[in-house]
N, CA and C of each residue as an Amber inpcrd file, in Angstrom:
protein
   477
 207.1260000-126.9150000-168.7430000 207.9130000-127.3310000-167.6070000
 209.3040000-126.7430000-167.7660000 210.1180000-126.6080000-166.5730000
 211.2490000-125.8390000-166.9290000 212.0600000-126.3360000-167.3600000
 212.3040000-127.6350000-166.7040000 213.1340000-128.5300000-167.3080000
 213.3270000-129.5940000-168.5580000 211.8480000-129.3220000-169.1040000
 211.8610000-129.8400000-170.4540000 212.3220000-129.4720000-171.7260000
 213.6540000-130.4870000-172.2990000 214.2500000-130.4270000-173.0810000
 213.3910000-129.9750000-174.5620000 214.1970000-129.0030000-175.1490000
 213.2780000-128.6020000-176.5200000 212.1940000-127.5650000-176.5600000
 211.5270000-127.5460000-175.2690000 210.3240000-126.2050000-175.0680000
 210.8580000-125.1970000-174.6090000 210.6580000-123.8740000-175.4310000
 211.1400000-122.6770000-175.2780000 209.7530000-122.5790000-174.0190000
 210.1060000-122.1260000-172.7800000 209.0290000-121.1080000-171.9200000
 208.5550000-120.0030000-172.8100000 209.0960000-119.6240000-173.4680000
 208.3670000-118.4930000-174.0520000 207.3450000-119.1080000-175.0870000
 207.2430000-120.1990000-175.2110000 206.5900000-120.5380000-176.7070000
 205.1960000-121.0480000-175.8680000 205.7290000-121.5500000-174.2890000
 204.1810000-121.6930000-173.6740000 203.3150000-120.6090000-173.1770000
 203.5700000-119.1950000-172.6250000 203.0290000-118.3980000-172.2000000
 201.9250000-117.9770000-173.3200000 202.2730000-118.3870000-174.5100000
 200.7840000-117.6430000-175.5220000 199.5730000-118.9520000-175.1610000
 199.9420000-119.6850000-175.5900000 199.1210000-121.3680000-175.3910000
 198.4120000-121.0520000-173.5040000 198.7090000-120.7260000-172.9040000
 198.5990000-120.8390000-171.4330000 197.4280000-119.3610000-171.9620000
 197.9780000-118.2510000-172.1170000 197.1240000-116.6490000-171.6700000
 195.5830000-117.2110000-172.8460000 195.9330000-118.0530000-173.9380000
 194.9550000-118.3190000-174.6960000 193.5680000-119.3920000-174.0360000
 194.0690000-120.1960000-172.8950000 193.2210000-120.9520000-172.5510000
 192.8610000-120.6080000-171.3800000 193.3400000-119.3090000-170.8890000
 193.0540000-118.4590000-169.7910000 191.7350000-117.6950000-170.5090000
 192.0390000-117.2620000-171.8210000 191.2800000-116.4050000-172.0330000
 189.6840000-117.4050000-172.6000000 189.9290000-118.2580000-173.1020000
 188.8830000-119.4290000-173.6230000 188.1410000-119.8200000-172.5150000
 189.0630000-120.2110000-171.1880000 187.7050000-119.8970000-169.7660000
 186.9170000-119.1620000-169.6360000 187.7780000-117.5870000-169.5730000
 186.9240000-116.6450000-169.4510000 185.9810000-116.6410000-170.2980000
 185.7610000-116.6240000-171.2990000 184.5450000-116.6430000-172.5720000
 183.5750000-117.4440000-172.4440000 184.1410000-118.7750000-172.1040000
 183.5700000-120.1070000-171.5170000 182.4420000-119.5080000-170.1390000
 183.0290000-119.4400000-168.9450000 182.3140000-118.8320000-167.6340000
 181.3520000-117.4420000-168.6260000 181.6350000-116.3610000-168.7440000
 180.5940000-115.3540000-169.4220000 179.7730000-116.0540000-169.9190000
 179.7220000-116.6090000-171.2910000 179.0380000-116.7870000-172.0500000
 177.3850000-118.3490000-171.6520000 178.1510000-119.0970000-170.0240000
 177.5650000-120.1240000-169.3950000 176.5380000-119.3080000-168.2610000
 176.5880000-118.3820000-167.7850000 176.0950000-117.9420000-166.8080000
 175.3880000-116.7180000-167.4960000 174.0230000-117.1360000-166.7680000
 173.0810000-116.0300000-167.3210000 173.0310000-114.7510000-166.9100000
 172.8410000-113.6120000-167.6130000 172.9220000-112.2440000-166.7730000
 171.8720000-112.1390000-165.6530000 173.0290000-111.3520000-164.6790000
 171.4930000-110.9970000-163.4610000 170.4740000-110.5190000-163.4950000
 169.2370000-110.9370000-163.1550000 167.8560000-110.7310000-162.9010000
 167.6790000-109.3860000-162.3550000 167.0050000-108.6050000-162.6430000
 166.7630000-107.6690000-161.5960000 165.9340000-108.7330000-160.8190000
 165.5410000-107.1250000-159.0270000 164.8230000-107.9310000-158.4530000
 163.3530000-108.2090000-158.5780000 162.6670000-109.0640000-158.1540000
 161.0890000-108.8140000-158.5160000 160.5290000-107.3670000-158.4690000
 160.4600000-106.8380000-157.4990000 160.0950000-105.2520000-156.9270000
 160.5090000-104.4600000-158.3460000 161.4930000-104.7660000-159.1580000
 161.3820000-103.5160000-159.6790000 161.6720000-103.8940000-161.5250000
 161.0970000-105.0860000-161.2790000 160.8880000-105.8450000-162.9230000
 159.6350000-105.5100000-163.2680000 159.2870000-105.0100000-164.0450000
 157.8130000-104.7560000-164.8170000 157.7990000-106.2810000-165.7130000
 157.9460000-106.7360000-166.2280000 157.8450000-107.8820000-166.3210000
 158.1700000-109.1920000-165.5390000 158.1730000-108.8780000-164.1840000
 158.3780000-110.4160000-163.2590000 156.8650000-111.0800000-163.1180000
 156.9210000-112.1340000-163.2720000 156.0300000-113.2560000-163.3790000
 156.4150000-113.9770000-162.5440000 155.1140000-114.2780000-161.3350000
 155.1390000-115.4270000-160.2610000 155.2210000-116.1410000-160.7490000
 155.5240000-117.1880000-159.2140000 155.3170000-118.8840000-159.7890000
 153.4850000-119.1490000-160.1900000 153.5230000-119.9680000-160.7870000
 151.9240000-120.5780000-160.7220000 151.6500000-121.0860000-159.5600000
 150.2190000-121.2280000-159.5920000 149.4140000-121.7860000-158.0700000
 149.6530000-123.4030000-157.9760000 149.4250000-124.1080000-159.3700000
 150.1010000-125.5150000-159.4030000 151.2490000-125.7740000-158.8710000
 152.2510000-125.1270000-159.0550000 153.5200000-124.8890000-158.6440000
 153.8740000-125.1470000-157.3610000 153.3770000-124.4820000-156.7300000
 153.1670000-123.8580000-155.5660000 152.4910000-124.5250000-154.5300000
 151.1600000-125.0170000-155.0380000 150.5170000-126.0310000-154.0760000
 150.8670000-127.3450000-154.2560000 151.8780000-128.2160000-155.0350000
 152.7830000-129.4060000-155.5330000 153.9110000-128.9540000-154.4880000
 154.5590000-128.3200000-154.3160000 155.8900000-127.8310000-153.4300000
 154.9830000-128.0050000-151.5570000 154.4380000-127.2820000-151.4430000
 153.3260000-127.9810000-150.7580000 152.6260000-129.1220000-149.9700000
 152.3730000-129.4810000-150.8130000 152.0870000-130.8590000-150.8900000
 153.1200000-131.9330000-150.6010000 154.2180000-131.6020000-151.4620000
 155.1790000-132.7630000-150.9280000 155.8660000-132.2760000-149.9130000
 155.7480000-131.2340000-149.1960000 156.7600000-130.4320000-147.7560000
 155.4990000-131.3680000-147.0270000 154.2300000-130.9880000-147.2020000
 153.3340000-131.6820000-146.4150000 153.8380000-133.2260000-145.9710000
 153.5380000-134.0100000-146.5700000 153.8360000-135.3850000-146.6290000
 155.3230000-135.3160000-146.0820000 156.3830000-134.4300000-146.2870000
 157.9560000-134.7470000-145.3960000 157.2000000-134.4500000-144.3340000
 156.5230000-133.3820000-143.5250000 156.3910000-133.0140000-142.2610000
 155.5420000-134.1110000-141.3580000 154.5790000-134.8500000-142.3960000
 153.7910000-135.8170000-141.5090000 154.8640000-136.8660000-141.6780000
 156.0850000-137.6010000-142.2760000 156.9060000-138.6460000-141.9910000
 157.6950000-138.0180000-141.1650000 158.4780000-136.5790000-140.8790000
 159.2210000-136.4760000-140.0490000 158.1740000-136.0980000-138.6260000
 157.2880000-135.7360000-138.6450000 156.7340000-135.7410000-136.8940000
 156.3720000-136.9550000-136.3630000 155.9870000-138.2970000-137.3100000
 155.4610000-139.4860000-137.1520000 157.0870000-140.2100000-136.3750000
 158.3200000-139.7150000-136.5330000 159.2190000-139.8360000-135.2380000
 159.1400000-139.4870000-134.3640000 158.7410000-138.8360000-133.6060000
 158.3230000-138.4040000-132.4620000 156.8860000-138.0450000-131.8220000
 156.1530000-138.1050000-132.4640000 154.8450000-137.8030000-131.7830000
 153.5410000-138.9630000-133.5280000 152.5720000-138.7970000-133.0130000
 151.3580000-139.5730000-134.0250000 150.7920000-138.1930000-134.4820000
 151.2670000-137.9440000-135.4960000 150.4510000-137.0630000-136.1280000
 148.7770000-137.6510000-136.2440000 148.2850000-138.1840000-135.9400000
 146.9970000-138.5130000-136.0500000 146.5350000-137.7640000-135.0680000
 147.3170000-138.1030000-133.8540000 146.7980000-138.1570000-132.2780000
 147.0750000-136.4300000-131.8710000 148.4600000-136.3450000-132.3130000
 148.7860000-134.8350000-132.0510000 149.0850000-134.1680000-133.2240000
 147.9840000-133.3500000-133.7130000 148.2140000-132.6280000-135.1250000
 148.8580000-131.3840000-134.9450000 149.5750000-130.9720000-133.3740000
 150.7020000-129.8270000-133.9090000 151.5540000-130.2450000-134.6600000
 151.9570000-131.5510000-134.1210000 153.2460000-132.1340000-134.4070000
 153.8030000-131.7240000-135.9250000 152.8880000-131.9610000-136.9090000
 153.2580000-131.7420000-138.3440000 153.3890000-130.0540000-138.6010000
 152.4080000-129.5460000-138.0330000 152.1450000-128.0370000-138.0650000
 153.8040000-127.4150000-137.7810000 154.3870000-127.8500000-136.8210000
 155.2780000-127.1920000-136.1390000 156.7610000-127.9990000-136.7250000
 156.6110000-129.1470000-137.6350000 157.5370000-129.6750000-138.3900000
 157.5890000-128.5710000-139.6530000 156.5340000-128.1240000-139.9500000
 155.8530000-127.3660000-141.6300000 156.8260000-125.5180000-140.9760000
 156.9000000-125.3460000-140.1280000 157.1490000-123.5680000-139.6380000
 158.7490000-124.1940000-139.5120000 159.2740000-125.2260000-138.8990000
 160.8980000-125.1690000-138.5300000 161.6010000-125.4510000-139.8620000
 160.9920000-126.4690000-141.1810000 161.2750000-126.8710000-142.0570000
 161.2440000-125.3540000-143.3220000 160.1470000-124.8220000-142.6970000
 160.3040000-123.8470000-144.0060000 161.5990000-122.2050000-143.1010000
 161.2020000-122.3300000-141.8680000 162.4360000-121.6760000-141.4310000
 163.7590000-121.6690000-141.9170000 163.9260000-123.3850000-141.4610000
 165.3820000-123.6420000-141.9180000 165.8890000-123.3930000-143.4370000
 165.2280000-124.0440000-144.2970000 164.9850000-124.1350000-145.9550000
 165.4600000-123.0120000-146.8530000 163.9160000-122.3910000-146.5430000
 163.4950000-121.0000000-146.6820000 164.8360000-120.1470000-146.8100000
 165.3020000-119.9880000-145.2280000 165.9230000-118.8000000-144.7970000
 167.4810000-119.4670000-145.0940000 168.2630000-120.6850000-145.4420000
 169.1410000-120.8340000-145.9480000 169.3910000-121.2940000-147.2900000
 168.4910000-121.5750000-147.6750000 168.5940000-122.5500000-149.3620000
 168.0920000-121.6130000-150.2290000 166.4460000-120.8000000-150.0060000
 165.5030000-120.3810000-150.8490000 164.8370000-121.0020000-151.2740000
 164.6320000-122.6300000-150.9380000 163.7250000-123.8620000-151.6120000
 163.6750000-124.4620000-150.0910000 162.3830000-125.3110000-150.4650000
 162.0760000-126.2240000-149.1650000 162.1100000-127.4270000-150.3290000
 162.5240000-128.8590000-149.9700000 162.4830000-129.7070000-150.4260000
 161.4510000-129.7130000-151.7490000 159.8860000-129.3450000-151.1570000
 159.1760000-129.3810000-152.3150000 159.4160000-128.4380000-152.8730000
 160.1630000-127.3010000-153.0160000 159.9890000-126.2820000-153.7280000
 160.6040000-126.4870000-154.4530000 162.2990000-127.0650000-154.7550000
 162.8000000-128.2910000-155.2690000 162.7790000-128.7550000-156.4450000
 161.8730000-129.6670000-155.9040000 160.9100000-130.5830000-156.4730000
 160.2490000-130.0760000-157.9450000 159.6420000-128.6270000-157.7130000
 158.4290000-128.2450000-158.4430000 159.3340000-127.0780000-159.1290000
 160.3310000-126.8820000-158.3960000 161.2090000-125.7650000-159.2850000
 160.6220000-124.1300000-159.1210000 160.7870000-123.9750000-157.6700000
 160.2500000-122.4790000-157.5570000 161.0460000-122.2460000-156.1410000
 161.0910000-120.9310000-155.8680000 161.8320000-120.2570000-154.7570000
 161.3540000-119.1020000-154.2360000 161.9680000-119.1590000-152.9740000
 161.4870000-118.0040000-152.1670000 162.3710000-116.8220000-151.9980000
 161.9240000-115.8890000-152.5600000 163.2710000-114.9890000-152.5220000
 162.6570000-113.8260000-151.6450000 163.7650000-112.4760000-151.9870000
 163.5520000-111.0540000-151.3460000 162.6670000-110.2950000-152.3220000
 161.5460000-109.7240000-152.0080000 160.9440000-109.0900000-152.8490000
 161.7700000-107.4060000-153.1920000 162.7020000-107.0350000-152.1810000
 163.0830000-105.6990000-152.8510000 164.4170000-106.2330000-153.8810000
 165.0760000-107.5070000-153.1000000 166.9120000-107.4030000-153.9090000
 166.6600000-109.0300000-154.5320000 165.6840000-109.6450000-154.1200000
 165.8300000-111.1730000-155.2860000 166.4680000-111.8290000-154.5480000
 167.5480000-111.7610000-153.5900000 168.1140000-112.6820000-152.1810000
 167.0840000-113.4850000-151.3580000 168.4820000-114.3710000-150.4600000
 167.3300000-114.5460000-149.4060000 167.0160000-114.3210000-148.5510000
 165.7050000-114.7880000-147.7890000 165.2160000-113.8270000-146.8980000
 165.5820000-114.2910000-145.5050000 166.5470000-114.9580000-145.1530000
 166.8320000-115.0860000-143.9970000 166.2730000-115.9970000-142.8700000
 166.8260000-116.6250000-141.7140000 166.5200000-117.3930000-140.9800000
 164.7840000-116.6550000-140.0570000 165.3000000-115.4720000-139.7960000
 164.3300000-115.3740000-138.5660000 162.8500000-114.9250000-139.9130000
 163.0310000-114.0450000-141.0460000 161.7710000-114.1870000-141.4730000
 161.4390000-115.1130000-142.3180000 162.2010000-116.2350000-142.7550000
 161.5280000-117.4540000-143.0600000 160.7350000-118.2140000-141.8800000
 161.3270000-117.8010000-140.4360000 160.5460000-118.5760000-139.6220000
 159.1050000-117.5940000-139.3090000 158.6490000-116.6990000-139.2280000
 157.8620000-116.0050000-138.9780000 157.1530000-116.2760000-140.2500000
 157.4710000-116.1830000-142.1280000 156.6380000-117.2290000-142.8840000
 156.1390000-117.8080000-142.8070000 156.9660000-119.1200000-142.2190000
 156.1830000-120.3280000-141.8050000 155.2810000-120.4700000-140.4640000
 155.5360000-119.8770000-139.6110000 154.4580000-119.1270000-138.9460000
 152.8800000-118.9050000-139.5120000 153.2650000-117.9930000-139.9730000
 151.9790000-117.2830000-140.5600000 151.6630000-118.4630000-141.8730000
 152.3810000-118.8300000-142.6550000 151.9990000-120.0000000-143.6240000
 150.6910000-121.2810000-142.6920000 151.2690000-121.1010000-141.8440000
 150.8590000-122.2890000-140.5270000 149.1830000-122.0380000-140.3630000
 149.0770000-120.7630000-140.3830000 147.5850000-120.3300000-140.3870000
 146.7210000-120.2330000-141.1380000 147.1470000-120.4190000-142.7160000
 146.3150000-120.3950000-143.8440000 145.5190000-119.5880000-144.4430000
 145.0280000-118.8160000-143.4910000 144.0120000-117.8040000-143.8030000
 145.2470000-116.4920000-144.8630000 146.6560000-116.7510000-144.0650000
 147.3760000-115.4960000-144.8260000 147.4930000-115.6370000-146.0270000
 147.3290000-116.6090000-146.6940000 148.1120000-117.5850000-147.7810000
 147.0860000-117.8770000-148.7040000 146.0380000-117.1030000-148.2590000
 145.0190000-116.9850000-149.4350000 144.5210000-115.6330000-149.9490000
 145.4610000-114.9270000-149.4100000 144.9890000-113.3910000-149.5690000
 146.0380000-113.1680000-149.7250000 146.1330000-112.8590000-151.8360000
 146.7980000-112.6270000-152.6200000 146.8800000-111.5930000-153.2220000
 147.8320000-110.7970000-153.4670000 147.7940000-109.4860000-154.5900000
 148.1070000-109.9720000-156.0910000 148.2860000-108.7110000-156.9370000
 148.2890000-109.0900000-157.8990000 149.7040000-110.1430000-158.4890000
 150.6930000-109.8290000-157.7130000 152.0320000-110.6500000-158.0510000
 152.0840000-112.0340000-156.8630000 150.8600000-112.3940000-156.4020000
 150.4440000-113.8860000-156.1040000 151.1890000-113.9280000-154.8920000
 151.5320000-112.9050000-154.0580000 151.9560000-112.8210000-152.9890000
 150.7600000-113.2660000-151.5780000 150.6670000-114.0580000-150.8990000
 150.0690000-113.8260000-149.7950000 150.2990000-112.7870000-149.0250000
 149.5160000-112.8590000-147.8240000 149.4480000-111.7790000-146.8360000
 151.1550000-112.0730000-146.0000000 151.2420000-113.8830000-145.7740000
 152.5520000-113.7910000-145.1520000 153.4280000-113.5390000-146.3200000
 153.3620000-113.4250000-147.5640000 154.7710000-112.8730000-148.2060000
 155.1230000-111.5150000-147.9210000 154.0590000-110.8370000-147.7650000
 153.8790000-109.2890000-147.9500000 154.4340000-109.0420000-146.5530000
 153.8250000-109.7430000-145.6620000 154.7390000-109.2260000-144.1300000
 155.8200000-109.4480000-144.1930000 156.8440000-110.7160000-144.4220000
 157.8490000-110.2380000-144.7970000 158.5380000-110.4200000-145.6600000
 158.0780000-109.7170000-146.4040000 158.4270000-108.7380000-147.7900000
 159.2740000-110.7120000-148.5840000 158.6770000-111.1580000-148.9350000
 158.9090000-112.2920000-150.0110000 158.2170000-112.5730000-151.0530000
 158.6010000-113.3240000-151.8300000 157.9150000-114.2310000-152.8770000
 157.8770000-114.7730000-153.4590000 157.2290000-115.7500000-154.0480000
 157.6490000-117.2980000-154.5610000 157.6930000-116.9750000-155.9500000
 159.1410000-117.3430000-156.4710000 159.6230000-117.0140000-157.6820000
 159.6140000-118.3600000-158.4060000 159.6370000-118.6690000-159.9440000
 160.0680000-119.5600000-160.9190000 161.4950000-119.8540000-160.5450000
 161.8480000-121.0040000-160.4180000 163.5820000-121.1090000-160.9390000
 164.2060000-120.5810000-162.2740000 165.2670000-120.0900000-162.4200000
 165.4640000-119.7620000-164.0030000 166.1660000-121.2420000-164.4640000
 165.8850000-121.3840000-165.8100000 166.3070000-122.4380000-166.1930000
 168.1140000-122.1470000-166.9420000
């Protein structure tokens, strides 16, 4: 302080650049180095299918409590269908997790840069997720047919 009797300013500037520099070391040494992206890791490893169908499962169960506000999912089974495409839209294309994904600790990223993939092709995902048939026709990096259209895939969280 400037006005404190007895402290040279000069005797604080080392004490101050030293705990400047102890952050910095601190932040480096806390944060893990960047990932490449999936596309061009020879060692990237999907999520598992457990994983995956648990994330799933519990998006399921949000979509039948949130359509059961407005319509009977019993009576009208878009209702959940079309809760399951806006939920993984929204999620998806701003978070990279849908609630269950979360949950189970896996994400949806960019298959060329590891980002995310955005509002309009998370909604076209969930789209095509909506149909099932895409979502079983897998390549070798456990991609469905809708990851591959647009260009995603369900990654591990890093710990």
């Amino acid at each position: 302080m400037p006005g404190q009797p007895g402290v040279d300013p000069a005797e604080r500037r080392p004490v101050a650049g030293a705990a400047a520099a102890l952050a910095r070391l601190v932040q480096v040494t806390t944060q893990p180095p960047p990932s490449p992206p999936p596309a061009a890791d020879p060692d990237f490893v999907p999520a598992d299918l457990g994983r995956r169908f648990g994330a799933l499962v519990i998006d399921w169960i949000l979509c039948l409590l949130v359509s059961g506000l407005f319509a009977s999912p019993a009576r009208d089974a878009w209702a959940p269908v079309l809760v399951l495409i806006l939920l993984d839209g929204l999620f998806l294309g701003l978070f990279a997790q849908t609630p269950g994904m979360y949950v189970t600790r896996v994400r949806c990223v960019d298959w060329s840069d590891g980002g995310r993939i955005g509002l309009l092709r998370a909604l076209l995902r969930g789209l095509l997720l909506a149909l099932v048939v895409p979502a079983l026709l897998m390549d070798q990096h456990r991609r469905g047919l809708h990851d591959r259209l647009v260009g995603s895939v369900i990654a591990p969280v890093p710990r």
